[in-house]
Structures are given as C-alpha cells and as structure tokens.
N, C-alpha and C positions, 0 to 999 in steps of 0.2 A: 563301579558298576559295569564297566564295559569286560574287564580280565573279568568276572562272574559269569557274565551273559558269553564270554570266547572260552573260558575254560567250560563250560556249560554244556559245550555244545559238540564235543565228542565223543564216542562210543568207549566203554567201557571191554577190557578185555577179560574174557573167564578166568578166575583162578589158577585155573591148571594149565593156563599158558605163563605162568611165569615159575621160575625156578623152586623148590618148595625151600632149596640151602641159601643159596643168599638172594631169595624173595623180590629179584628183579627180574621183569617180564622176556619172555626170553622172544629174541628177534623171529618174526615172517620169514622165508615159511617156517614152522615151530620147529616140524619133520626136520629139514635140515641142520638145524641148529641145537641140538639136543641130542639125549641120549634118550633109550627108555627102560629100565633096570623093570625086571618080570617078578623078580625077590620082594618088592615093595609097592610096584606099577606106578611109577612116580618118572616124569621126564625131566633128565636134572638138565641145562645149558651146562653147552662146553665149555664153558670157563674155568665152574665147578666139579665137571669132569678131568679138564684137565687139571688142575691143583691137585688133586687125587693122585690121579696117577706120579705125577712129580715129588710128590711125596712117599711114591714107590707102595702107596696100600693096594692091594689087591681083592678088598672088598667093595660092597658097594656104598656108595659115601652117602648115602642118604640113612639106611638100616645098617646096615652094616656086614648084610648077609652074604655069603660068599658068592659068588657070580660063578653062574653054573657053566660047565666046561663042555655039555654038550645037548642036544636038542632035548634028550631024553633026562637030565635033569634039570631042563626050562619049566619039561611037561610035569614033571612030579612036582616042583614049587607052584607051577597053576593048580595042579587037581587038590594041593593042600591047603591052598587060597581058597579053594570052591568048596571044599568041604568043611571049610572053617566059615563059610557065606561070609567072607571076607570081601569085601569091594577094590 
C-alpha cells in the first residue's frame, strides 16, 4: 500500500516528451536534450540521434525523410504538411 500511495503521487509527463524510437522520456529541459526533425515534427533524444548518425544514414531516423539542406526546403516540407492538414 505504501509504494501505491508513493508511486501515486507524481506527475505524469506528456507523450511528446519522451522519444517516439526508443520510447524513453527524454531528460529536462526537453529543448536541450533533443533534436526536432520538421520532415515528421517529432523530437527524437540524442541518444537516438546519435546511433543514427554513427551508422553514417543521413536521413531522418524516425520517417526516414531526407533532412533538408536549407531554410527554403524546411519551408516547402511545412507548407506540404499544411496542406496535407497534417499535425
């Protein structure tokens, strides 16, 4: 009863703070600790970012969409997110 009543009695973290690949919470502050890929809108933790890149892929590890090379293909991957009323 008492671990019930102590595990009970802390706050729950939103989903979208924890990694969406390997589904562990990603450390405070979130910003720091993470990436945030604009291809998917998902914040992967570095951990998962880093295994990625050490495996030399150069897409994004969550979609697997290519990671855009410069502001002006960030903005065309949002405006096709938006017009797909994609979240």
């Amino acid at each position: 009863l008492k671990d019930e009543k102590l595990y009970g009695q802390g706050h729950e973290r939103p989903e979208r703070d924890s990694c969406p690949i390997c589904t562990l919470p990603i450390p405070l502050p979130v910003g720091l600790h993470s990436v945030f890929n604009v291809c998917c809108m998902k914040k992967i933790c570095h951990g998962c970012n880093f295994a990625t890149t050490k495996r030399r892929m150069d897409d994004c590890p969550f979609c697997r969409a290519s990671i855009p090379k410069n502001e002006a293909d960030i903005l065309k991957m949002v405006q096709a997110r938006v017009v797909k009323k994609d979240p």
